[in-house]
C-alpha positions as CSV (number, residue, x, y, z in Angstrom):
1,X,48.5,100.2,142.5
2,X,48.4,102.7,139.6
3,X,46.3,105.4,138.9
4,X,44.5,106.1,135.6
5,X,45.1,109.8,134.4
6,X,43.7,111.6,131.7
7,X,45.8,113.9,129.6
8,X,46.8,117.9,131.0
9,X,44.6,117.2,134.2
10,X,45.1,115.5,137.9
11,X,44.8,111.6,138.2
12,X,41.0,110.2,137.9
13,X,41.4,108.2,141.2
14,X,42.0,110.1,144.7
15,X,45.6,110.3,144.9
16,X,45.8,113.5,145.5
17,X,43.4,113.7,148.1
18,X,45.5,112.2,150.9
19,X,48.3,112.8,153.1
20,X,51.1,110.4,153.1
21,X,53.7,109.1,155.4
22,X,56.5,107.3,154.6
23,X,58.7,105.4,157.4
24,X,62.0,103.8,156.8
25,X,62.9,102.1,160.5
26,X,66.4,101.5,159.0
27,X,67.1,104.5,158.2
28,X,65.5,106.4,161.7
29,X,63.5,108.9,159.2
30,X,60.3,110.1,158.3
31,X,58.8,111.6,155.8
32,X,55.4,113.4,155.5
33,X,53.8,114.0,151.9
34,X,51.1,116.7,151.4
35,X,49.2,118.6,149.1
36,X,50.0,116.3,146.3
37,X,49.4,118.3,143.0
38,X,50.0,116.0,139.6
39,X,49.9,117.7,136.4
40,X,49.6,114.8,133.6
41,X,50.9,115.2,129.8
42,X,51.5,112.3,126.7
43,X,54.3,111.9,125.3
44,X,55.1,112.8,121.1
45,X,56.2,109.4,120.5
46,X,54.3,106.4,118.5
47,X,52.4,105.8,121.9
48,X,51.5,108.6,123.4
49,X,51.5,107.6,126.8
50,X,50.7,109.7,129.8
51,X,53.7,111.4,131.8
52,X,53.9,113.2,134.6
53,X,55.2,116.7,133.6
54,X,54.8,118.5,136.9
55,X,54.5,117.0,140.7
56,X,54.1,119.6,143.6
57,X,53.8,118.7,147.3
58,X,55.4,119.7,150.4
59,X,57.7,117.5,152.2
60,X,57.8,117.6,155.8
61,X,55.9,121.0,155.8
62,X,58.4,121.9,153.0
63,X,56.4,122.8,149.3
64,X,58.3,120.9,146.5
65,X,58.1,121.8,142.9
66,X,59.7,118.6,140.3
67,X,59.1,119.4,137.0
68,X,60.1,117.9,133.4
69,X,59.8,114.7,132.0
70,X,61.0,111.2,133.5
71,X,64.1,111.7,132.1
72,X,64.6,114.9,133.0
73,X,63.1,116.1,136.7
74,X,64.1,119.5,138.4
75,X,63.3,119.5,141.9
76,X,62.8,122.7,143.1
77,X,62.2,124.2,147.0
């Protein structure tokens, strides 16, 4: 599934509306995804595709900052 985003805002559809749990059996872990915050940007190439620039959410009750490009993502606590 993909959402459609628009330029400097949050993603059109409801992605950030939810909460989010991931479970991995294998692994015996976990993880809990909240207060999803997606800032959107376009790239300066021919294209001009929309990127992600910033992604905020907490983690297992953790808040969580990445920021930068795809390339380049800081993850921040």
């Amino acid at each position: 599934m993909s959402w459609p985003v628009r330029a400097g805002g949050q993603p059109t559809a409801g992605l950030a509306d939810y909460n989010y749990r991931f479970l991995l059996p294998n692994a015996s872990r976990t993880y809990e995804v909240s207060n999803l915050e997606v800032v959107t940007g376009v790239t300066s190439g021919c294209c001009a595709c929309p990127i992600n620039t910033r992604r905020r959410f907490g983690l297992n009750g953790s808040p969580v900052v990445a920021e930068g490009s795809a390339a380049v993502t800081i993850l921040r606590r």
